[in-house]
N, C-alpha and C positions, 0 to 999 in steps of 0.2 A: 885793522886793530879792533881786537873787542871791546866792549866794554870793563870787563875785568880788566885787562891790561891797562885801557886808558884809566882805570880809578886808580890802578897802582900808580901809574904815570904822573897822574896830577897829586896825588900823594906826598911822593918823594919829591914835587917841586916844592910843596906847600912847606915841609917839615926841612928842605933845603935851606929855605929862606930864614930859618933859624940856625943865627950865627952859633948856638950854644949847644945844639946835637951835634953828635960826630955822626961820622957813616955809619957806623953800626950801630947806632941808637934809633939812625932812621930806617935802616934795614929792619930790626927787630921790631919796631914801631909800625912798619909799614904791613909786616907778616901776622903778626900780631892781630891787627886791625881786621886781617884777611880771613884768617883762619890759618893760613899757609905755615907749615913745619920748617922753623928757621933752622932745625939739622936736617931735615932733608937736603931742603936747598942749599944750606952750605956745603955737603958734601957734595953737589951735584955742582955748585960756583964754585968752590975752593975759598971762598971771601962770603964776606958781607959787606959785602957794595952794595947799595940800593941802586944806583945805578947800573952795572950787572944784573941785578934783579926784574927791571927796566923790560932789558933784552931778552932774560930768560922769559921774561911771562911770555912776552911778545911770539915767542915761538915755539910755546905751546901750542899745542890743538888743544881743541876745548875738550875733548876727551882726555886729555891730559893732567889738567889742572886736577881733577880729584883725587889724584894720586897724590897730590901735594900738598893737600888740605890736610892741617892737623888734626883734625879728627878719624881720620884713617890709618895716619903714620904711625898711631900706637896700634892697631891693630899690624900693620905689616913687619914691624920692629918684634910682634913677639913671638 
C-alpha cells in the first residue's frame, strides 16, 4: 500500500468517526483534501463511497493516480 492510499485510508477512518457526515460528504471531503476529481472517480465507482474509494486508490499504480488528480481532469474534460 502507498502512502497516498494509506493517507486516504486513514482519512476516511478519521472523518468516519463522525457521526454527522454521511458518505458522501466523506467521499467529497476526502477527494477534496486530495486533489482527486470526485467526477472522475464517481464515474469510474458509480458511487461515492469513500469506502470504494478505499479500494480504488489501492489499486491504482502510482502512474495512475495523476490521471485522477483534479488538476488534470479539466484539462482532459476539454
Amino acid at each position: 500500500m502507498s502512502n497516498f492510499s494509506e493517507r486516504i485510508e486513514t482519512r476516511v477512518q478519521e472523518l468516519d468517526a463522525n457521526l454527522d457526515l454521511s458518505s458522501s460528504d466523506i467521499f467529497n471531503t476526502v477527494c477534496n483534501e486530495n486533489n482527486l476529481s470526485t467526477v472522475l472517480i464517481t464515474q469510474e465507482l458509480g458511487c461515492e463511497c469513500p469506502f470504494a474509494l478505499i479500494g480504488f486508490v489501492n489499486e491504482l499504480e502510482q502512474s495512475e493516480i495523476s490521471f485522477f488528480l483534479a488538476k488534470f481532469s479539466n484539462i482532459l474534460s476539454d
